[in-house]
C-alpha positions as CSV (number, residue, x, y, z in Angstrom):
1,X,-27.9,-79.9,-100.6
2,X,-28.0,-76.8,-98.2
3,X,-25.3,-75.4,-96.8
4,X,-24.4,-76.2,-92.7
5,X,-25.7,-73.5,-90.2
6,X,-22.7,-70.9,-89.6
7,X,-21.9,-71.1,-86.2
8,X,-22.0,-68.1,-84.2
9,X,-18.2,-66.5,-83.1
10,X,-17.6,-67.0,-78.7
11,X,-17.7,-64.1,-77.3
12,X,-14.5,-62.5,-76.0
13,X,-13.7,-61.3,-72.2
14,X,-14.4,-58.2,-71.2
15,X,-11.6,-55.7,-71.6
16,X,-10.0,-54.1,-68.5
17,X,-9.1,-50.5,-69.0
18,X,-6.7,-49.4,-65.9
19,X,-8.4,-46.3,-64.1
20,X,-9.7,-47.4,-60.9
21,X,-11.7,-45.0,-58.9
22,X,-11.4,-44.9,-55.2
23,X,-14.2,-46.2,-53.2
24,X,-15.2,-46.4,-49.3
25,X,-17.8,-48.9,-48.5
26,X,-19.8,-50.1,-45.2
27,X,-18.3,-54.1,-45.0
28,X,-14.6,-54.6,-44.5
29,X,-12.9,-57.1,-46.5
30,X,-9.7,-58.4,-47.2
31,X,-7.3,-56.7,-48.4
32,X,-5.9,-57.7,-52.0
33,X,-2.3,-57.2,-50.1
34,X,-2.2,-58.0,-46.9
35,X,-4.9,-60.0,-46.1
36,X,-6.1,-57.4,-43.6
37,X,-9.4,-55.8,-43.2
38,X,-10.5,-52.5,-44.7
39,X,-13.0,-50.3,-46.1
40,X,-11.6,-48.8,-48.8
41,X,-11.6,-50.6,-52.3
42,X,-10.7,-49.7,-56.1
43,X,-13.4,-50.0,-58.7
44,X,-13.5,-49.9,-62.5
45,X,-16.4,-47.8,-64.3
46,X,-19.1,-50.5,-64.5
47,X,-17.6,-52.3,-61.9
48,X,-16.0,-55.2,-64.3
49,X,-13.4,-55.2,-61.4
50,X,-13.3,-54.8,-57.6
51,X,-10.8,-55.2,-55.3
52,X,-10.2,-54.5,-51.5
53,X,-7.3,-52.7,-50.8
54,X,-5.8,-50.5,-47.9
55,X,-5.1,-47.0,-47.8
56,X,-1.4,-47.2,-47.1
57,X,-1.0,-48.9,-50.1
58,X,-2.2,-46.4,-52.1
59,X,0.8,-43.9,-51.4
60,X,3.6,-46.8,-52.8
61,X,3.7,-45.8,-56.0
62,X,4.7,-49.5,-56.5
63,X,1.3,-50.2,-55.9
64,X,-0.6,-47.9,-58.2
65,X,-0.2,-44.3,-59.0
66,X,-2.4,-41.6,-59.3
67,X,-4.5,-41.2,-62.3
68,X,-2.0,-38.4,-64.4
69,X,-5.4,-36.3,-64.8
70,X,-6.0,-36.4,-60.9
71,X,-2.2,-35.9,-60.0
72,X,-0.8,-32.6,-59.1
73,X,2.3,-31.6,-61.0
74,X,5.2,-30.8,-58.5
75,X,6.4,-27.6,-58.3
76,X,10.3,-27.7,-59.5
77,X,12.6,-27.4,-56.8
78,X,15.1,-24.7,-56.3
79,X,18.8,-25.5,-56.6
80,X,20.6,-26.7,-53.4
81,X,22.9,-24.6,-51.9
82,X,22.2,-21.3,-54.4
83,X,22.1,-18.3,-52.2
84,X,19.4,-15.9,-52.6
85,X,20.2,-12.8,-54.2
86,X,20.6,-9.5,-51.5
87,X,17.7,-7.2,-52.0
88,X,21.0,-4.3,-50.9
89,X,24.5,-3.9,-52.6
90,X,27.3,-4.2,-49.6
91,X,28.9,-0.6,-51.4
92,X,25.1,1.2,-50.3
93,X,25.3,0.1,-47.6
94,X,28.7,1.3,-46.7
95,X,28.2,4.7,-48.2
96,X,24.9,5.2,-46.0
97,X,26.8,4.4,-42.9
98,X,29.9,6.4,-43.7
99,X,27.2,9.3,-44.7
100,X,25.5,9.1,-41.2
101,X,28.9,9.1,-39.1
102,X,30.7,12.0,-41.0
103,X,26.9,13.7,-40.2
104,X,27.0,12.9,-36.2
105,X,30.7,13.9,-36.4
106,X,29.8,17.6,-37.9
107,X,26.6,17.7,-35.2
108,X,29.0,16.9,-32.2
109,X,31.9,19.0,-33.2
110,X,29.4,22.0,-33.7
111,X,27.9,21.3,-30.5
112,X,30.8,21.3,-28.9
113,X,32.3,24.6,-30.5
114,X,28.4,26.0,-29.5
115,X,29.2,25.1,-25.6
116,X,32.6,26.7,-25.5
117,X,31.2,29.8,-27.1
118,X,28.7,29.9,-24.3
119,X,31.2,28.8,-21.9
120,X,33.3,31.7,-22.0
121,X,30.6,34.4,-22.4
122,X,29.1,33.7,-19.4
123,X,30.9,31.5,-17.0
124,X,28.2,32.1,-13.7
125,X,25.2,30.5,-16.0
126,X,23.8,27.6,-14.2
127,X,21.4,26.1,-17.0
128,X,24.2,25.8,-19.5
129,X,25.1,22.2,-19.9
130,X,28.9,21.1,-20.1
131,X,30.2,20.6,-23.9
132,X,31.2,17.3,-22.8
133,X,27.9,16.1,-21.6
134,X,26.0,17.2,-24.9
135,X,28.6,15.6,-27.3
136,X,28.2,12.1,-25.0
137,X,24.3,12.5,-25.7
138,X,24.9,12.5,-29.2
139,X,27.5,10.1,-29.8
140,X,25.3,8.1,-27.7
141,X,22.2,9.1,-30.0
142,X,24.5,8.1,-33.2
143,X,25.9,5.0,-31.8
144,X,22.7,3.8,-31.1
145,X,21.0,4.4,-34.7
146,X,23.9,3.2,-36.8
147,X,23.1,0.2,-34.3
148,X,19.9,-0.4,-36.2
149,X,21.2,0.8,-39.6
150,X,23.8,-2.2,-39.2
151,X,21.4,-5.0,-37.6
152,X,18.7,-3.9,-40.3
153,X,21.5,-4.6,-43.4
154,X,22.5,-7.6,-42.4
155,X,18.9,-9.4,-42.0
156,X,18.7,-8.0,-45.5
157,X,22.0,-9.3,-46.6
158,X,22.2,-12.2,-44.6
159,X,18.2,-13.7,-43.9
160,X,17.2,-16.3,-42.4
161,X,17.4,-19.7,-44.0
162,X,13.9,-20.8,-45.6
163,X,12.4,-23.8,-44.4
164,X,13.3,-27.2,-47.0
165,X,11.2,-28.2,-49.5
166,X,9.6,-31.1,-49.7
167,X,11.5,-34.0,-51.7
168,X,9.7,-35.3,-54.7
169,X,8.2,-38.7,-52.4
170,X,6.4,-36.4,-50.1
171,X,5.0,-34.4,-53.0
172,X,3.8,-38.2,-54.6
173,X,2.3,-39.2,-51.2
174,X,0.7,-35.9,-50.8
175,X,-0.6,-36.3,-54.1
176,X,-2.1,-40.1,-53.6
177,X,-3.3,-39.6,-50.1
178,X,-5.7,-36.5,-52.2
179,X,-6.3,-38.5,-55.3
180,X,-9.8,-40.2,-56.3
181,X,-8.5,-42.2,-59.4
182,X,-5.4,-44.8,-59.7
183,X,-3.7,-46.7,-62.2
184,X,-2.4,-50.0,-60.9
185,X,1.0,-50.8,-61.2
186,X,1.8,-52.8,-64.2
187,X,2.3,-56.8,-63.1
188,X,-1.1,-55.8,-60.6
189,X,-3.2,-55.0,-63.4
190,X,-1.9,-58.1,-65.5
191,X,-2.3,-60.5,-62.3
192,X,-6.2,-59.0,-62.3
193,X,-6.7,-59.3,-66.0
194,X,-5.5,-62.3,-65.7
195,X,-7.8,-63.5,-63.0
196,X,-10.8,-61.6,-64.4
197,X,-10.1,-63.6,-67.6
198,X,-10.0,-66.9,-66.1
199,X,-13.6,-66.0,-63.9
200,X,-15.1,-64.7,-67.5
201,X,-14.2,-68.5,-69.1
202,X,-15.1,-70.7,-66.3
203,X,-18.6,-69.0,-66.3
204,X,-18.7,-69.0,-70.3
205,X,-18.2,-72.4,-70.6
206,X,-20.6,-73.4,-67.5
207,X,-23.6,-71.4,-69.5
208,X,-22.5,-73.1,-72.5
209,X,-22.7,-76.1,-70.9
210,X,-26.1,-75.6,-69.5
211,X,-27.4,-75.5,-73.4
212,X,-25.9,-78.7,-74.6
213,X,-28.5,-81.0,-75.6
214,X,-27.4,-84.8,-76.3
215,X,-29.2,-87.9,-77.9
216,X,-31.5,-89.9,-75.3
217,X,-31.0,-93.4,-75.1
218,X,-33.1,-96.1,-76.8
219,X,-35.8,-97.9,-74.8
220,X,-36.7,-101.5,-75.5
221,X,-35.4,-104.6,-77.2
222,X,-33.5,-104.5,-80.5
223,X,-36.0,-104.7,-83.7
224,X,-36.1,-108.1,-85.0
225,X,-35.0,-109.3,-81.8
């Protein structure tokens, strides 16, 4: 007696991996969402799934997340509140001020020993400036670069505060409103396998159902009848 026909194993569903590529196409849809309409839509390589989505949604990372070989790593942010280290020690900055005073000191005192020199040697010059005068100029002239010196050290010791970083969400959004391929969030992609499973069985077992063959019924009386 020969042996029955081995039936053939049922095919399984095809496999959803969980790398969807951004996609913008001519017909709005519905979005998988909200409901509302929008041109922009998630595809798997082969398209074995495809669903409508809007763009917003793509920056929750609730949603999906970019692809980690598509995302940007964040740069690591610097410590709140550290303050930046002074490009000048406070102690040379003291000793070039004290340096530059004791020099404008010496310049004015000699200038004003010069005009009393001058002074008493010849009393009926016209063109010889008062002492006074000339010592003003350069106390004036000093006064006026240790002015600088001063407002120069302290934008080096005390500069202006940077502008913030950006906090770690802005840095994700940036990095999803760039990116080209997503990964779904994890009880999205089960709700599509899910769905995608149940489309693959109603259609398997509507072909199979298509090959069926059954037994026609008899025509005619009974024999013997």
């Amino acid at each position: 007696m020969a042996a029955p026909p081995s039936s053939s194993p049922a095919p399984a569903p095809p496999r959803l991996v969980n790398l969807y590529n951004r996609r913008t196409v001519a017909t709005s849809k519905s979005c998988f969402v909200c409901h509302r309409e929008t041109t922009t839509c998630l595809a798997t390589d082969g398209l074995t799934d495809f669903l409508y989505v809007c763009p917003s949604h793509l920056l929750d990372p609730g949603f999906a997340r970019p692809a980690p070989s598509t995302s940007t790593p964040a740069a690591s942010p610097s410590p709140a509140g550290s303050p930046s280290p002074s490009p000048v020690p406070q102690s040379e900055i003291d000793k070039v001020k004290k340096e530059y005073e004791d020099k404008q000191k010496r310049k004015a005192e000699s200038a004003s020993s010069d005009s009393t020199d001058k002074d008493a040697s010849s009393t009926s010059s016209p063109a010889v400036k008062p002492a006074a005068s000339t010592a003003f100029g350069l106390l004036k002239t000093g006064a006026s670069a240790l002015s600088s010196l001063t407002s120069s050290a302290q934008s080096q010791l005390f500069p202006s505060p940077a502008s913030p970083s950006p906090s770690a969400t802005d840095l994700a959004r940036a990095a999803a409103r760039d990116a080209k391929v997503f990964v779904l969030q994890r009880d999205f992609f089960r709700m599509r396998s899910e769905a995608k499973r149940r489309e693959w069985e109603k259609r398997d077992a509507k072909e199979r159902g298509g090959t069926w063959s059954f037994p026609k019924a008899p025509r005619g009386g009974l024999p013997g009848a």
